[in-house]
SEGU-9049 format. One record per residue (C-alpha): x, y, z; residue number from 1. Coordinates in nm, 3 decimals, always signed. Each point is the difference from the previous one (the first is absolute). Last residue first. Layout:
N
X Y Z i
X Y Z NUM $
...
***
This chain:
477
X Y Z i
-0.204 -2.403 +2.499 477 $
+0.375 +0.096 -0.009 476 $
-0.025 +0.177 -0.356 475 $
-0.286 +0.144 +0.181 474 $
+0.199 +0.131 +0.288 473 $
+0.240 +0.173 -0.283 472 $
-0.205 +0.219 -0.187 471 $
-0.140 +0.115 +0.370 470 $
+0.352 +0.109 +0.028 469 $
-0.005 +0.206 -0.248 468 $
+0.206 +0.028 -0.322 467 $
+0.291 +0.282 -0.085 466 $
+0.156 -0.105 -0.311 465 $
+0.394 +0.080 -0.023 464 $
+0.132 -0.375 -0.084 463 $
+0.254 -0.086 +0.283 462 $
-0.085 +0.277 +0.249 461 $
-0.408 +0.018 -0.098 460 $
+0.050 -0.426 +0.091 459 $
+0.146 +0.056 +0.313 458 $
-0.195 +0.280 +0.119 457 $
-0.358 -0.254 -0.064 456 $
+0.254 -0.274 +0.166 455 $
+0.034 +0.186 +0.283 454 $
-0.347 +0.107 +0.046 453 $
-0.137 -0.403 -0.016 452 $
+0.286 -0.125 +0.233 451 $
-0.084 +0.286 +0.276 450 $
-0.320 -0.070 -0.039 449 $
+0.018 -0.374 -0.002 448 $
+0.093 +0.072 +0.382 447 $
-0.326 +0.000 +0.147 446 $
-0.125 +0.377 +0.090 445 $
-0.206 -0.061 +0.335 444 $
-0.243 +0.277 +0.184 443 $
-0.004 -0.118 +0.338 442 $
-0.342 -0.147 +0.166 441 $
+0.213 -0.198 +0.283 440 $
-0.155 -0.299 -0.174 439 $
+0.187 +0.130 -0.356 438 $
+0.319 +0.080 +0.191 437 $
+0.040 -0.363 +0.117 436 $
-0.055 -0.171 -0.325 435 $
+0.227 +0.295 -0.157 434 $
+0.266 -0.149 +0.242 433 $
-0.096 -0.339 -0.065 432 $
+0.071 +0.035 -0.352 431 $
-0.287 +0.029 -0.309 430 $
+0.229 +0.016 -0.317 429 $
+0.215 -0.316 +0.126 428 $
+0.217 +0.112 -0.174 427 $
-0.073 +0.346 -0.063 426 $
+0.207 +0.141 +0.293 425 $
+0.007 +0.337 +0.026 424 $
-0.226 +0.079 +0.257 423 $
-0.177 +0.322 +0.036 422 $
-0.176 +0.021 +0.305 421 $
-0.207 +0.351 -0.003 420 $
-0.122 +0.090 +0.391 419 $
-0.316 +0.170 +0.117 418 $
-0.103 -0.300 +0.133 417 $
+0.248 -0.097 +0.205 416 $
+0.235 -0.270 +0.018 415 $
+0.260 -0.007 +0.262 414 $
-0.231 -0.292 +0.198 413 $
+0.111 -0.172 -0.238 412 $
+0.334 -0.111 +0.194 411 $
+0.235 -0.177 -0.230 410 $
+0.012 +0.278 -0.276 409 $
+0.249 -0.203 -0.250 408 $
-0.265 -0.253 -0.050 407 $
+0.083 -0.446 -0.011 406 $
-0.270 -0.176 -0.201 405 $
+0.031 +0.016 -0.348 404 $
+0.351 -0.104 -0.032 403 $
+0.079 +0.341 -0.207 402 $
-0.092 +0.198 +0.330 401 $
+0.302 +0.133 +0.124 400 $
+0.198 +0.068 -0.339 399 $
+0.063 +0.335 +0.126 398 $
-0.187 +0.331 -0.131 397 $
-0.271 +0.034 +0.132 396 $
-0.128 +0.326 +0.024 395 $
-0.175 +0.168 +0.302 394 $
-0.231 +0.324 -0.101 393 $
-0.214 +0.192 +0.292 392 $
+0.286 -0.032 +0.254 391 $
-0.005 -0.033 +0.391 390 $
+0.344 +0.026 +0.059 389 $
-0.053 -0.112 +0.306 388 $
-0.162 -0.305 -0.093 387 $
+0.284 -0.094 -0.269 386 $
+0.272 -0.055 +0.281 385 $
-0.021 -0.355 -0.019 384 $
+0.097 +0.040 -0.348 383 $
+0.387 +0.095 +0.083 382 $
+0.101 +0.413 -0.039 381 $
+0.093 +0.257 -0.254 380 $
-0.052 +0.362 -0.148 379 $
+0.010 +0.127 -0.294 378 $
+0.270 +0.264 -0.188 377 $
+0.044 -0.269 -0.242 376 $
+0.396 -0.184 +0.028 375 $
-0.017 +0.064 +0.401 374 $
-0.345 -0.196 +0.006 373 $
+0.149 -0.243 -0.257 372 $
+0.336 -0.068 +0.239 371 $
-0.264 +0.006 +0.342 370 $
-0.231 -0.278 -0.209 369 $
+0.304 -0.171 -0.027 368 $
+0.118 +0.024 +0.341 367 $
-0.349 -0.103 +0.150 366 $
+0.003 -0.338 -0.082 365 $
-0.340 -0.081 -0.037 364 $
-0.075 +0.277 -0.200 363 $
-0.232 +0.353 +0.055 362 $
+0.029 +0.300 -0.236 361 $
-0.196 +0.283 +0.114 360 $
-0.125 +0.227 -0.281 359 $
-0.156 +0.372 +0.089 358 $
-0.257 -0.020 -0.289 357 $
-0.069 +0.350 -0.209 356 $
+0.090 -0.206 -0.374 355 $
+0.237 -0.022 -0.250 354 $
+0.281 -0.149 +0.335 353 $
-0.271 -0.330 -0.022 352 $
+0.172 -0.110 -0.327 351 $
+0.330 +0.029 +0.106 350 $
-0.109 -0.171 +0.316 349 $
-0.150 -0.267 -0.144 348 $
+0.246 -0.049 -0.264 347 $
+0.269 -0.047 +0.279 346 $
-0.268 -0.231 +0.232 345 $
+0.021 -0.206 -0.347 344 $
+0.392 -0.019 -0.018 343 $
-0.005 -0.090 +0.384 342 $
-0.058 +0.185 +0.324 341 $
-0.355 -0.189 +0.119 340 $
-0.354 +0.150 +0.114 339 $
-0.042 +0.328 -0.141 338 $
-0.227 +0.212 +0.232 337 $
-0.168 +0.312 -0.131 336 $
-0.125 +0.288 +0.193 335 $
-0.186 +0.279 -0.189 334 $
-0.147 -0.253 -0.300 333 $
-0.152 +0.173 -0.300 332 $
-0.208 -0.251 -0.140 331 $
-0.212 +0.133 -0.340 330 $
+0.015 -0.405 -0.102 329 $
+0.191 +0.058 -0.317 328 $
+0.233 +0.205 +0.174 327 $
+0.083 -0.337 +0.246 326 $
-0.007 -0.232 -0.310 325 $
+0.242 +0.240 -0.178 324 $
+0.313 +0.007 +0.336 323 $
+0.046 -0.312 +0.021 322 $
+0.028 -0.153 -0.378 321 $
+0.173 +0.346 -0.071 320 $
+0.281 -0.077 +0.274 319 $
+0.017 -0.330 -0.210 318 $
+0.074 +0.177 -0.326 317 $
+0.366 +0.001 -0.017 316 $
+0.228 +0.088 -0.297 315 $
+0.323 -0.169 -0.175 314 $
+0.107 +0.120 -0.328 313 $
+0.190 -0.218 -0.210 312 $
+0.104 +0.169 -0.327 311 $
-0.081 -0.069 -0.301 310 $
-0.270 +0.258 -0.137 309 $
-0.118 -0.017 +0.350 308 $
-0.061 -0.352 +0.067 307 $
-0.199 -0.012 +0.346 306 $
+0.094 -0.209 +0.348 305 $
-0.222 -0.010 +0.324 304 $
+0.026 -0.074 +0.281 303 $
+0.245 +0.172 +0.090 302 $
+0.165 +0.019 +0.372 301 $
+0.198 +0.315 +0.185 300 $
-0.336 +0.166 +0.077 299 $
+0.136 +0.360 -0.071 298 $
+0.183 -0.113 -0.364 297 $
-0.298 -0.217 -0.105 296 $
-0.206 +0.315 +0.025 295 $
+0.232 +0.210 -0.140 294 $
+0.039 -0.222 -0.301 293 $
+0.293 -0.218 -0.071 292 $
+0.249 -0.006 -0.240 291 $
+0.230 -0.288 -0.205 290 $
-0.108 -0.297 +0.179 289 $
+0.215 -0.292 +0.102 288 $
+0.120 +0.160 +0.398 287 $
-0.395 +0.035 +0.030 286 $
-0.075 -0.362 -0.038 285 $
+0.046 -0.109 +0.362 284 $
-0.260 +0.251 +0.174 283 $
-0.300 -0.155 -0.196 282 $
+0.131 -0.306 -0.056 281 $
-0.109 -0.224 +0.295 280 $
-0.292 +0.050 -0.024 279 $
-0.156 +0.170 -0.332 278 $
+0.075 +0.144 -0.234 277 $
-0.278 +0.113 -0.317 276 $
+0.230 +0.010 -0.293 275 $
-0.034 +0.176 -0.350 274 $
+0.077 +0.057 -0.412 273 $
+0.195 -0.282 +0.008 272 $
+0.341 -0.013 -0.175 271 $
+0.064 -0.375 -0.049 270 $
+0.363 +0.043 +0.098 269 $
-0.068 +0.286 +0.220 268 $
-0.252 -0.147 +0.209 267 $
+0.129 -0.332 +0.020 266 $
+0.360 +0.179 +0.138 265 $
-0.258 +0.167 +0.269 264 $
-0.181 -0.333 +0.073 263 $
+0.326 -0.152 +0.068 262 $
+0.153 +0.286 +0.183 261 $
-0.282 -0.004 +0.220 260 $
+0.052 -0.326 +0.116 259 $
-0.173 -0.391 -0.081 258 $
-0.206 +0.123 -0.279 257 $
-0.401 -0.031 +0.004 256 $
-0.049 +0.161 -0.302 255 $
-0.422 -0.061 -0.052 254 $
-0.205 +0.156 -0.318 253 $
-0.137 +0.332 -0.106 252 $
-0.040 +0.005 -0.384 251 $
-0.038 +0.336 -0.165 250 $
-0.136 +0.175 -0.387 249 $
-0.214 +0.232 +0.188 248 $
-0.368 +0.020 -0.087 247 $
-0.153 +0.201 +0.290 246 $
-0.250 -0.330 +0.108 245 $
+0.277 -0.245 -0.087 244 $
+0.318 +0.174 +0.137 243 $
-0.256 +0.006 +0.324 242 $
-0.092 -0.397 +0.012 241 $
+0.333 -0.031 -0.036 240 $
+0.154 +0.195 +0.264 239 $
-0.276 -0.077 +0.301 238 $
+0.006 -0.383 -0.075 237 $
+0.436 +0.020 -0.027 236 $
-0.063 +0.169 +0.321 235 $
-0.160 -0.227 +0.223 234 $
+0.345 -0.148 +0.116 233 $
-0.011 -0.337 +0.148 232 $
+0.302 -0.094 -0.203 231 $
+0.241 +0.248 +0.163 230 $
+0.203 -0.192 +0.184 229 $
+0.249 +0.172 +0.009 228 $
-0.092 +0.282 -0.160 227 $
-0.019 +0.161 -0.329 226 $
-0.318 +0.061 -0.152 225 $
+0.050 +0.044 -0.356 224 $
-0.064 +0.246 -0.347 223 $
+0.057 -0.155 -0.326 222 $
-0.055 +0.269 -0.296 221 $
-0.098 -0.053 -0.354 220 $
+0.244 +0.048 -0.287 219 $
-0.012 -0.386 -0.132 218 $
-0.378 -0.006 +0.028 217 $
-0.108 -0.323 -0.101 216 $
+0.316 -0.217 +0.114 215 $
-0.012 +0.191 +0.353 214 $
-0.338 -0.066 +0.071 213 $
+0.036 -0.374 -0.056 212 $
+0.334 -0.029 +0.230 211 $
-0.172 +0.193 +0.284 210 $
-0.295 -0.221 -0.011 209 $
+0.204 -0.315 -0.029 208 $
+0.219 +0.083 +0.274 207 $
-0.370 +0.123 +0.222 206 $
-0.108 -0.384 -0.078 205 $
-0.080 -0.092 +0.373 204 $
+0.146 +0.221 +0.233 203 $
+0.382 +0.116 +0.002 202 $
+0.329 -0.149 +0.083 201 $
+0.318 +0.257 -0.200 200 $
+0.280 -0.229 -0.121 199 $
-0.079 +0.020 -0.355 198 $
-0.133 +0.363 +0.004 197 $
+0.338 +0.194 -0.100 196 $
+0.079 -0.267 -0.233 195 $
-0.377 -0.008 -0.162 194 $
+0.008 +0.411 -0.058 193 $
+0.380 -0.056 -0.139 192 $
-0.167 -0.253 -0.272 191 $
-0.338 +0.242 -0.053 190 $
+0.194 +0.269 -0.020 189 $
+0.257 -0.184 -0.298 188 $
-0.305 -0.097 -0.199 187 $
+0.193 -0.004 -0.300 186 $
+0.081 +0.354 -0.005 185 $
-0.324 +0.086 +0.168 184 $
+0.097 +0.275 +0.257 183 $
+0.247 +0.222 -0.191 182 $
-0.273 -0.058 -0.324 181 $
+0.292 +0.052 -0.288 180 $
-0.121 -0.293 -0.195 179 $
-0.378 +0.089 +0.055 178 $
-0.182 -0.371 +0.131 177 $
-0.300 +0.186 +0.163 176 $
-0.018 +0.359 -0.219 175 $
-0.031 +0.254 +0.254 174 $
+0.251 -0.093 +0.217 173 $
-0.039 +0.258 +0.240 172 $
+0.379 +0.054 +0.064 171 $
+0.066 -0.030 -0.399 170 $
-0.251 +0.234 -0.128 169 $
+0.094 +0.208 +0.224 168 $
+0.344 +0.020 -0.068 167 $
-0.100 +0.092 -0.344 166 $
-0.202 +0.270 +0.057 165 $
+0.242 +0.166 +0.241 164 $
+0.311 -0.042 -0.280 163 $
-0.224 +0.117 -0.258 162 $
-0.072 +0.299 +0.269 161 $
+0.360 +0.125 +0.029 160 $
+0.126 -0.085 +0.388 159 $
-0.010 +0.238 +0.266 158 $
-0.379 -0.109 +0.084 157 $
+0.154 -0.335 +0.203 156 $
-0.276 -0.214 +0.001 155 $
-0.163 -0.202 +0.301 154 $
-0.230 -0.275 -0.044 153 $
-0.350 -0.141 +0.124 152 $
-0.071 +0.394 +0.158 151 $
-0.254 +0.119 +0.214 150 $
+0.276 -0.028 +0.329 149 $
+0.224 +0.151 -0.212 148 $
-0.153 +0.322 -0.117 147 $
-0.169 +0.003 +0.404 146 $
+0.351 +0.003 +0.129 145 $
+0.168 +0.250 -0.273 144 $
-0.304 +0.269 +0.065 143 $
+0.188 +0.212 +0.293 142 $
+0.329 -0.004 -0.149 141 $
-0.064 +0.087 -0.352 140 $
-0.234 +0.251 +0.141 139 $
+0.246 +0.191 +0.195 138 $
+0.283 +0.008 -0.271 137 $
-0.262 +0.070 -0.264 136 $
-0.110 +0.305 +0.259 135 $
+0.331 +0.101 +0.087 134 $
+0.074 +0.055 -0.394 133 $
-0.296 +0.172 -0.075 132 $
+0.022 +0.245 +0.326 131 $
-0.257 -0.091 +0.271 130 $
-0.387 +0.071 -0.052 129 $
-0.075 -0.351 +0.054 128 $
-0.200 -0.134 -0.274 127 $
+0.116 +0.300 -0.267 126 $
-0.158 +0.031 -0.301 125 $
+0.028 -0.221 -0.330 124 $
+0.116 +0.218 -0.311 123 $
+0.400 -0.149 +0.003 122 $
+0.304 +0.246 -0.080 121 $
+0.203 -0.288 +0.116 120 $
-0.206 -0.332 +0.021 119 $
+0.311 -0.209 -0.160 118 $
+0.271 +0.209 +0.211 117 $
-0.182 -0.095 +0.305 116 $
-0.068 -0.345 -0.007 115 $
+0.314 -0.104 -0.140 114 $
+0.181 +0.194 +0.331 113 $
-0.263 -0.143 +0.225 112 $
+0.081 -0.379 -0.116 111 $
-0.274 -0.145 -0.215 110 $
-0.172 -0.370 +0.157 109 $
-0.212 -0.119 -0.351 108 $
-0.245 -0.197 +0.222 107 $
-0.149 -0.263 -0.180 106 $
-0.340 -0.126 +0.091 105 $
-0.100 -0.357 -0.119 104 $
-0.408 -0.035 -0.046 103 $
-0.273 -0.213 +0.095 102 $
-0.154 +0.287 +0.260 101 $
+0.374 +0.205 +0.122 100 $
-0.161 +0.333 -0.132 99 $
-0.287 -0.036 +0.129 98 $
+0.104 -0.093 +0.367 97 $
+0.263 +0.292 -0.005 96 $
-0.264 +0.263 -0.164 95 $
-0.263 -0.065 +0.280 94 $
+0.298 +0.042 +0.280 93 $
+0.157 +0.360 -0.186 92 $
+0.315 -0.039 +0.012 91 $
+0.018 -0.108 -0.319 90 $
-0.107 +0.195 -0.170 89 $
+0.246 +0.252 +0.099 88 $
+0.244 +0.021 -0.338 87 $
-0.271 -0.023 -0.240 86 $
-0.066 -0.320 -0.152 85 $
+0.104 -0.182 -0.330 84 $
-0.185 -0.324 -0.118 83 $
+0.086 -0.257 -0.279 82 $
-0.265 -0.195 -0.059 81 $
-0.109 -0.402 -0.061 80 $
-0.339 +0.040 +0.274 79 $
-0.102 +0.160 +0.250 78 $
-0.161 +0.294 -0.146 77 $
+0.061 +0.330 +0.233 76 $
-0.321 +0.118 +0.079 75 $
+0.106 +0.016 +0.409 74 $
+0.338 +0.177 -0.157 73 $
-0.221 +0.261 -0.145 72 $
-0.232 +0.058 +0.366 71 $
+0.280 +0.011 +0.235 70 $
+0.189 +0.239 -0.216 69 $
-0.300 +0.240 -0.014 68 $
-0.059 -0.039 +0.328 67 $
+0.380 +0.116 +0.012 66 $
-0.018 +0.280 -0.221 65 $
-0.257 +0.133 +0.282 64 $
+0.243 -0.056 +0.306 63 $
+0.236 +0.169 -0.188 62 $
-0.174 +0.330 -0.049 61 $
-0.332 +0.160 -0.196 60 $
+0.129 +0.251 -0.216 59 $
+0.392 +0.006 +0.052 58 $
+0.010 -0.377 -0.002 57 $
-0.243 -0.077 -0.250 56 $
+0.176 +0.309 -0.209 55 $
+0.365 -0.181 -0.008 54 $
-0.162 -0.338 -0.044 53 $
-0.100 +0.164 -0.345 52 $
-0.415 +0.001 -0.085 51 $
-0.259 -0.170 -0.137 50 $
-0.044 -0.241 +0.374 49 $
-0.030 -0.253 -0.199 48 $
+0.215 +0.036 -0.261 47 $
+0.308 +0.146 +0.239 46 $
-0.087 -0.322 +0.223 45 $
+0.067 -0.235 -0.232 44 $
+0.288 +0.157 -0.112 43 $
+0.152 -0.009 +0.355 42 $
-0.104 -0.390 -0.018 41 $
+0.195 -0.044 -0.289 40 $
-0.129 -0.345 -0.182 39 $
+0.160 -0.187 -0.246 38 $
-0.142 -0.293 -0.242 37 $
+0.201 -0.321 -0.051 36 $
+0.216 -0.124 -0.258 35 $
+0.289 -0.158 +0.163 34 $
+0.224 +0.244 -0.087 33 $
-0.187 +0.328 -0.084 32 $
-0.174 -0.070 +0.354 31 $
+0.370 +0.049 +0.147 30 $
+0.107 +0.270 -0.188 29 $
-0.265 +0.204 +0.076 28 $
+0.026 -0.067 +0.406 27 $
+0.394 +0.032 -0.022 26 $
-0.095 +0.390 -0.143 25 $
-0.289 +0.062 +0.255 24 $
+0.195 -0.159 +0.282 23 $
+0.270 +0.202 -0.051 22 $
+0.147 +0.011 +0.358 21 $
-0.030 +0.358 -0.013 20 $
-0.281 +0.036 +0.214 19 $
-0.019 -0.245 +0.297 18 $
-0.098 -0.367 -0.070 17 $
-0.239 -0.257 -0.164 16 $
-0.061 -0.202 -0.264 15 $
-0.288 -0.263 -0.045 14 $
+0.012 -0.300 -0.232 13 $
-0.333 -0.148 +0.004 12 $
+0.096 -0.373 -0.027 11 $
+0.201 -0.182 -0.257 10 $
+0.087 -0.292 -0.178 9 $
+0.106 +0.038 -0.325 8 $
-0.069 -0.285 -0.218 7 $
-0.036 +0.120 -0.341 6 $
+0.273 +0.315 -0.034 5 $
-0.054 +0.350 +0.038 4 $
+0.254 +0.265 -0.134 3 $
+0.392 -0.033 -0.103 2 $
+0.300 +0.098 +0.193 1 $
***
């Protein structure tokens, strides 16, 4: 297929996946290609450690070989290369931000049965302790979602490595203009990315933004918030200012679609790497996604939407939003009162159900919060009944309170002290309600907590990078 040509375009190619998937052999060819040097981690670590990874793990264990790990892929050059990892790295949260710096990861996805006859009568020890074929089977499984959520494309490993090299060559477009480029045949993307967007209302020059990034970087991904509306959103801030800082190859923009089918077909045409959903989507795109998450599956509502090496898969982070700025805080609560019984007072209370707190649910109309009480294992009432509850933790989770003036706890004579008010309401970011509690001497959480932890979950779910959410508040500043 010939070797390096003038004009090439590429970033720090890195290749990863579970053993067998030949990432050593596609790696070679690869950098033979388009003329770049290659770099095996595992060899890496075998010179500096002057020793097998067979006797690093007998000698000193796995946690050692994976300082070791941590510290060769940290040296990594980043720069024209081809690189190939070992099958864990990762997993490992230091590795996966790394790894992903100004570079496209490839994950070469082998099935078990591949895996295991190519790594027959293999060196490596055991990381389980299971029989060799249970443990690929095991592994496989286990590692898949973090392989894809590091990952820029998907590869099927079956396939003879020419065929792998050349495919990516083509998905990443390497060479801006390349004849067989399946995303810049004569600027076919950016055509179906400006029919998909044509109809969408956003701020001030975000179209031209979106349409700029996409003709410089033909294989970089377009995430969205999807709403309606949706174009207050803080998140395309939050996203780009983070693919920036942990040099991801991304554009987060606006799809304000008029359903959820909309926004899902728009997904699938343009294939974008990820959603944020929000109201009134969240329960009515399920039926157009291709799996769910266990999360998403208890709470009945997504709000989120990742490409898994092409499929759909539909997760929810909200209940994270709730339940992190609470842990963050050291606050235990005992009694907790949730004040509403809608999809928030659900992620509330599946949140709240990690921790000791008895949970009363109390709504307006008392029905519903009876139906979610029933539904958790909590128990139920209206909010004039909050004083005899007498909780240490009340959440908010109505819209009560977005006028700036009206407060779901009428009476504050209810707040003590001793109590947390966590409201989650960010706009307006100081409510009455958190007004109230902060007189009574309360200990207040204000809701751009819960958005701030939920998108820090959001974005590890759609591109495998944990971040903090103190990295987030000063994208916010």
């Amino acid at each position: 297929m010939g070797g390096v040509k003038e004009g090439w375009v590429i970033r720090r190619l890195v290749l990863t996946g579970f053993r067998g998937s030949g990432k050593t052999t596609v790696g070679k060819i690869l950098s033979d290609r388009l003329g770049t040097e290659f770099f095996e981690t595992d060899l890496m670590i075998e010179k500096s450690a002057g020793m097998d990874i067979p006797d690093i793990f007998s000698k000193y264990g796995e946690s050692h070989f994976r300082e070791l790990e941590r510290c060769v892929i940290k040296e990594l050059p980043i720069s024209d290369c081809v690189v190939s990892t070992g099958g864990g790295a990762v997993l490992d949260d230091e590795n996966a931000k790394n790894l992903r710096k100004d570079s496209y990861v490839i994950f070469l996805d082998v099935d078990t049965k591949t895996s295991f006859e190519r790594i027959s009568g293999s060196t490596r020890p055991s990381l389980t302790g299971y029989d060799p074929h249970d443990e690929v089977k095991i592994l496989i499984r286990e590692r898949f979602p973090q392989y894809a959520r590091t990952s820029d494309i998907c590869v099927d490993a079956a396939k003879k490595p020419d065929e792998i090299c050349t495919e990516i060559i083509s998905r990443l477009c390497l060479k801006k203009g390349i004849a067989d480029c399946e995303t810049n045949d004569d600027n076919l993307h950016l055509k179906t990315i400006k029919e998909v967007f044509f109809d969408v209302s956003m701020p001030d020059r975000k179209k031209e933004e979106l349409f700029s990034f996409v003709e410089q970087n033909p294989a970089g991904h377009i995430c969205a918030i999807a709403g309606n509306p949706c174009n207050h959103s803080k998140s395309p801030i939050i996203y780009n200012a983070l693919f920036k800082k942990y040099g991801i190859c991304a554009h987060y923009t606006f799809l304000g679609k008029n359903s959820a089918k909309e926004t899902a077909d728009a997904y699938r045409k343009i294939n974008l790497r990820g959603l944020s959903v929000t109201i009134p989507y969240k329960e009515e795109i399920i039926p157009y996604l291709d799996r769910r998450g266990k999360h998403a599956k208890a709470l009945g509502a997504v709000n989120t939407v990742a490409n898994c090496c092409g499929y759909l898969l539909g997760c929810n982070t909200d209940w994270v939003g709730v339940l992190r700025p609470l842990q963050e805080a050291g606050i235990n609560p005992k009694r907790a009162v949730i004040l509403g019984a809608g999809g928030a007072a659900r992620s509330a209370v599946y949140a709240l159900k990690r921790t000791d707190a008895e949970i009363y649910i109390l709504n307006r109309t008392k029905e519903r919060a009876k139906i979610l009480a029933e539904e958790t294992g909590c128990r139920y009432n209206t909010p004039d009944k909050i004083s005899s509850v007498n909780p240490d933790l009340i959440i908010n989770a109505t819209s009560v309170g977005m006028n700036g003036t009206d407060s779901p706890v009428a009476d504050k004579s209810v707040l003590k002290p001793e109590m947390t008010v966590f409201d989650l309401i960010y706009t307006p970011l100081e409510t009455q309600l958190l007004k109230d509690a902060k007189e009574a001497g309360c200990r207040v959480i204000y809701g751009d907590e819960m958005f701030i932890h939920q998108a820090a979950e959001q974005f590890f779910r759609m591109f495998g990078i944990r971040i903090s959410s103190s990295e987030i508040r000063e994208i916010l500043k």
